[in-house]
C-alpha positions in Angstrom: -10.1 18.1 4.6 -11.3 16.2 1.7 -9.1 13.8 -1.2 -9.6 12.7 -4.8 -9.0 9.4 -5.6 -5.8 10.3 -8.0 -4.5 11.9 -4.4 -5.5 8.5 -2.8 -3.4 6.7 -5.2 -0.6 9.3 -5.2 -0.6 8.9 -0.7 -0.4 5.1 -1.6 2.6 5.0 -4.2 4.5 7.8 -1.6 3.8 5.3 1.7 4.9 2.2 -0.6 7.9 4.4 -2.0 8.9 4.7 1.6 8.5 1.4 2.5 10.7 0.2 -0.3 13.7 2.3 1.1 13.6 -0.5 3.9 11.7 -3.3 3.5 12.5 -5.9 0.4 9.9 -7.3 -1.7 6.7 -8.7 0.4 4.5 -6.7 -2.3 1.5 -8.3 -1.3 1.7 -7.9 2.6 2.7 -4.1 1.7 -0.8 -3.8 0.1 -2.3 -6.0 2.5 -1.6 -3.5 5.3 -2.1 -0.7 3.5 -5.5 -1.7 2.7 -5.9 -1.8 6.6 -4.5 1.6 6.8 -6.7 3.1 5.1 -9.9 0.8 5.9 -9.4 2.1 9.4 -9.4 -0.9 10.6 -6.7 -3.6 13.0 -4.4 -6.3 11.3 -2.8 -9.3 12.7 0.6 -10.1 11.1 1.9 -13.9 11.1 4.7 -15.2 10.3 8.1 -17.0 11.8 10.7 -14.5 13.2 13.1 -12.3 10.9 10.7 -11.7 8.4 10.3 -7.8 9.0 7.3 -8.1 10.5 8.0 -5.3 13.4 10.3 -3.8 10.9 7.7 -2.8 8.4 5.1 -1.8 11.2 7.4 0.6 12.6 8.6 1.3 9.3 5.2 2.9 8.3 4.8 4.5 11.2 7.9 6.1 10.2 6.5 7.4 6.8 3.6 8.9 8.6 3.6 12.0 11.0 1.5 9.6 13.5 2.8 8.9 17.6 3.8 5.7 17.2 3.9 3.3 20.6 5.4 0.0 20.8 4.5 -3.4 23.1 6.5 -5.9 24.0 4.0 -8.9 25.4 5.5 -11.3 27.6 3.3 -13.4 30.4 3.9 -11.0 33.2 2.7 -8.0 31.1 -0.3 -6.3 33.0 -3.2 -4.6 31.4 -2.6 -1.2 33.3 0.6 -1.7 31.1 -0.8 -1.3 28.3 -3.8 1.3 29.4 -2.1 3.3 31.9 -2.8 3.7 35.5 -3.6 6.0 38.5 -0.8 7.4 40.7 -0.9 10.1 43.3 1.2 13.7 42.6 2.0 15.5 45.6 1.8 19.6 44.8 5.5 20.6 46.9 4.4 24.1 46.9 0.9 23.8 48.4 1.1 19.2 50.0 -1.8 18.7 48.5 -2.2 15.5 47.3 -4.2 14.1 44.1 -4.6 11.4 41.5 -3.2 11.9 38.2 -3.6 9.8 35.0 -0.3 8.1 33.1 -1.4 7.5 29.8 -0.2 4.0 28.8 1.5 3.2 25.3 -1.9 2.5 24.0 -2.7 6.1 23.6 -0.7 6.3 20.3 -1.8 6.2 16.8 -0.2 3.3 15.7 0.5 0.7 18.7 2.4 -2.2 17.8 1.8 -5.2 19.9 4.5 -7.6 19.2 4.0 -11.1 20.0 0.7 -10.5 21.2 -0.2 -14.3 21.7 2.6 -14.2 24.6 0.7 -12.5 27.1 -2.5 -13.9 29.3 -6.0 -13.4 28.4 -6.5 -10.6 30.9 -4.0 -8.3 28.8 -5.0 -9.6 25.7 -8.4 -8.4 26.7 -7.3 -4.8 27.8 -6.7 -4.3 23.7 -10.6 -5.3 23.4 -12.3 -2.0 24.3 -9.5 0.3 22.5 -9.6 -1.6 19.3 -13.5 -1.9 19.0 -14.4 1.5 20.7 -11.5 3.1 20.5 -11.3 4.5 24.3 -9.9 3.3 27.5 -12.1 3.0 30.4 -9.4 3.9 33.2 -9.5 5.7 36.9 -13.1 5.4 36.4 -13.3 7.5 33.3 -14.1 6.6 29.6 -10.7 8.0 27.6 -10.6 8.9 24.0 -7.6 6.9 21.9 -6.0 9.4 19.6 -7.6 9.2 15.6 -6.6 8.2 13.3 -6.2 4.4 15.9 -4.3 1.3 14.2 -3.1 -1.6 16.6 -1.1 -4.0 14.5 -0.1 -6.7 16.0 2.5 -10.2 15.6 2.6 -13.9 16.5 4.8 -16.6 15.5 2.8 -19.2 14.2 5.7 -21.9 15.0 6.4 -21.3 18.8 3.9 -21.8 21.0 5.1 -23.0 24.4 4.2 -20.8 26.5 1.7 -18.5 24.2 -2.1 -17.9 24.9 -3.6 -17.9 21.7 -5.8 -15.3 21.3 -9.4 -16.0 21.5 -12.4 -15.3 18.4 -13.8 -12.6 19.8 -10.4 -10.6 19.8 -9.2 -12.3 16.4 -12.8 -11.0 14.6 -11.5 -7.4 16.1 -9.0 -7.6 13.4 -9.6 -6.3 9.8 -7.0 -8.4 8.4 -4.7 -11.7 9.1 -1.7 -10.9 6.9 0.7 -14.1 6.6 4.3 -12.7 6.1 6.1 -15.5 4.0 10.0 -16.1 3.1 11.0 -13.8 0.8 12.4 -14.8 -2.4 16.1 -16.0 -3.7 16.5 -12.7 -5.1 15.3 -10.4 -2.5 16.3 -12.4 0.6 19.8 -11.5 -0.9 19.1 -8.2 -1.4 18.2 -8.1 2.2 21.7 -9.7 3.2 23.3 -6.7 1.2 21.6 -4.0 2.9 21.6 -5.1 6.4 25.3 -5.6 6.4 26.5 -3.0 4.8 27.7 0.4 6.5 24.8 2.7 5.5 20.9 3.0 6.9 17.9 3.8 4.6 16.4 7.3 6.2 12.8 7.2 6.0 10.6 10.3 5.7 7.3 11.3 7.0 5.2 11.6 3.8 1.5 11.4 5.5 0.1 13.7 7.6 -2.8 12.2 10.1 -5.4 14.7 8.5 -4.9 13.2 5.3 -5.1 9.4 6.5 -8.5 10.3 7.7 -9.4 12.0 4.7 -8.6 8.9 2.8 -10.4 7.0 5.5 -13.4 8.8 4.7 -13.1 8.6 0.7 -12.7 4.6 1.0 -16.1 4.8 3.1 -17.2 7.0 0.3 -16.7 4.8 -2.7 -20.1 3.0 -3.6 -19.9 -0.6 -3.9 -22.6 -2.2 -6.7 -25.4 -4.6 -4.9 -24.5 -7.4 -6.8 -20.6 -7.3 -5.9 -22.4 -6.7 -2.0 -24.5 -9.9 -2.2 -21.5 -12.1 -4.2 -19.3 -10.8 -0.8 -22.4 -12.2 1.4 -22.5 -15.2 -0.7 -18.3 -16.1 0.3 -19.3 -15.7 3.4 -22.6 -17.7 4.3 -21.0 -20.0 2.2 -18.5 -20.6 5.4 -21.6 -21.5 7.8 -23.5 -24.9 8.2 -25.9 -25.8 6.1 -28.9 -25.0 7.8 -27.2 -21.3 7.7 -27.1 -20.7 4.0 -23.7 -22.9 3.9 -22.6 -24.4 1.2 -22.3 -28.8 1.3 -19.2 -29.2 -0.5 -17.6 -26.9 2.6 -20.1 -27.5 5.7 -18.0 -30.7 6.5 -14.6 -28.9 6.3 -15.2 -26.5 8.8 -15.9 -26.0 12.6 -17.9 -22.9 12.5 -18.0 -20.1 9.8 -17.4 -16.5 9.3 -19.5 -14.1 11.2 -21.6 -10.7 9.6 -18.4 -8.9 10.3 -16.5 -10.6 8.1 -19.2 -9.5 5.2 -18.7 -5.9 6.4 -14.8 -6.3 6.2 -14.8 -8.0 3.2 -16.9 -5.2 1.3 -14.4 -2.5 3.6 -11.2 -4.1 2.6 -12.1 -4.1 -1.4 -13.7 -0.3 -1.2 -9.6 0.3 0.2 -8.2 -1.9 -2.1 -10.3 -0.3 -4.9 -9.5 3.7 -3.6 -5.8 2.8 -3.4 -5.7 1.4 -7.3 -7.5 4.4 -8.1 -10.9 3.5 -8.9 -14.7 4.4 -7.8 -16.1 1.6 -8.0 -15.5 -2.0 -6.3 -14.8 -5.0 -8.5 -14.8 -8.6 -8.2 -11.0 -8.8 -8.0 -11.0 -6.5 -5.3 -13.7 -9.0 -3.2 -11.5 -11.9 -3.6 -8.3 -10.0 -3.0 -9.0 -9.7 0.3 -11.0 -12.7 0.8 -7.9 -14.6 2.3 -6.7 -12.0 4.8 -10.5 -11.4 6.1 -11.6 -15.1 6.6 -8.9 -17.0 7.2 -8.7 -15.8 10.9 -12.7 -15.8 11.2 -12.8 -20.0 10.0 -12.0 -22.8 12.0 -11.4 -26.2 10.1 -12.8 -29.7 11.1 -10.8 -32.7 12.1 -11.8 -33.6 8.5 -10.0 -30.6 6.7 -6.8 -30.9 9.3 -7.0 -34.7 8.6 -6.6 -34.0 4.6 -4.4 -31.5 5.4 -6.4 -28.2 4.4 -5.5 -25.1 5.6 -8.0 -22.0 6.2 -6.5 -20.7 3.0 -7.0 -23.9 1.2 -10.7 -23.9 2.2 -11.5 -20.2 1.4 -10.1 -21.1 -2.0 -12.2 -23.4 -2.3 -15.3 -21.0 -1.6 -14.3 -19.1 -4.3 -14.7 -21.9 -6.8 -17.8 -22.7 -6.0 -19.5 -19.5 -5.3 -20.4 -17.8 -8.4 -22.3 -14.5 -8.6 -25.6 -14.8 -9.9 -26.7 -14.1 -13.8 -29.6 -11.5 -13.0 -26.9 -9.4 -11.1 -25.5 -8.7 -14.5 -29.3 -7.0 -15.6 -31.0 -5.5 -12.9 -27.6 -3.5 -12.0 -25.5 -1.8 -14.2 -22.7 -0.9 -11.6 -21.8 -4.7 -11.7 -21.7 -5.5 -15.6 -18.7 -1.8 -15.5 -17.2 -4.2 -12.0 -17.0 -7.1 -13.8 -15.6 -5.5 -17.1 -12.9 -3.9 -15.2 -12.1 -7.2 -13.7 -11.1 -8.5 -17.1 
């Protein structure tokens, strides 16, 4: 199955039309997920509780025709839990015994891991090989995970007695960090109207999982310019030490930097971002869009930044002052002179 971009952005506005039946405002974390969606890739939602951050995962698994699982962490959650485990079936006709697989709730399309920082590291680390390779090795067995594969996942940022915090090599496994903010004056009222009142928004399935991957595979499809490429490089070596192509004004602000897979999901994110608007090309906007959501998970700031009180966000804005895409992009390619223009 194959999709045109206007069918791209038509699959977007339906999702987001669905999504509005229930959730209130939070534009930007609507988009910032839907990006993921159809990037393909993991997000990482943040943000204190009743903030609809479960409520909007399980909300869009609504609008989609996708098996939907979700995952309560707590600290005595096990990683056969989440994967499934081997149990022996006795035939009562015949007495012979055998092992049979349970699939766990990971084998779902979308899994929603709520709370995930509440569990121990061995659990956390069960989620490793399904979100990067998207199997379970189980009973001795390699197992494919259902496709199209999402894990999104929660944490409280302001609790954290009693929470394992999960480690960089899981947090890189994540496309996007998606901080879910109050709502405002306006809509957090509108949320007190529709939560107390008598009737419930029905949501309807409006994608089917064929499409999703279709979309998927347009958004891998869209060509990005090598200027807007090296400019999405350039944010991020900007994040390293010096030594690494880092930038001096930010070296001293920060720990360690982004990795090369925050360059690959930086240039993902804005090829979604771009398909969803519409467009077959990336732009500028659609680099820095995303910058926050892709970095801010991948940086950790020095004693220095937390002791002027900068945050990860603070710091990647920052980067974008300073980095500035070079003036011979703007001859030698023409794909990033029609970028830029669109940008305006």
């Amino acid at each position: 199955m194959s999709m045109t971009r206007d069918q791209a952005t038509q699959a977007a506005a339906l999702l987001k039309a669905e999504l509005a039946k229930v959730i209130v405002g939070q534009t930007e974390v609507i988009e910032q997920t839907l990006v993921a969606f159809a990037a393909g890739g993991h997000a990482l939602l943040e943000g204190v509780p009743g903030l609809a951050k479960t409520l909007l995962i399980s909300t869009l698994a609504s609008a989609t025709r996708l098996s939907f699982s979700r995952v309560q962490f707590t600290p005595d959650l096990m990683p056969s839990d989440i994967t499934g485990t081997e149990v022996i079936r006795e035939d009562k006709t015949t007495g012979a015994r055998e092992f049979v697989f349970l699939p766990g709730p990971i084998f779902a399309s979308v899994v929603l891991a709520d709370e995930i920082n509440r569990t121990p590291p061995k659990t956390q680390a069960a989620l490793l090989e399904a979100m990067q390779e998207r199997q379970v090795s189980a009973g001795g067995q390699r197992r494919p995970l259902p496709a199209p594969f999402f894990v999104l996942a929660t944490q409280n940022p302001i609790e954290q007695e009693g929470t394992y915090p999960l480690p960089e090599a899981q947090l890189d496994r994540f496309l996007l960090k998606i901080v879910v903010g109050y709502p405002g004056e306006a809509d957090e009222l509108e949320v007190i109207k529709r939560t107390t009142g008598s009737t419930a928004a029905k949501v309807q399935p409006v994608l089917e999982g064929e499409t999703l991957l279709a979309l998927q595979a347009l958004v891998r499809e869209t060509p990005v310019a090598d200027g807007i490429a090296r400019y999405a490089l350039a944010l991020v070596r900007a994040t390293r030490p010096i030594k690494e192509g880092g930038h001096a004004e930010i070296a001293p602000l920060l720990q360690w930097g982004a990795g090369p897979r925050a360059g690959q999901s930086l240039v993902l994110g804005a090829k979604a971002r771009a398909t969803l608007h519409g467009r077959g090309f990336v732009t500028l906007d659609d680099i820095r869009a995303v910058a926050k959501p892709v970095l801010r998970h991948r940086l950790h700031p020095s004693y220095e930044a937390e002791a002027q009180g900068l945050s990860a966000d603070t710091i990647i804005d920052r980067v974008i002052g300073l980095v500035k895409l070079p003036a011979s992009d703007l001859e030698k390619d023409p794909m990033v002179a029609q970028a830029l223009t669109a940008s305006t």
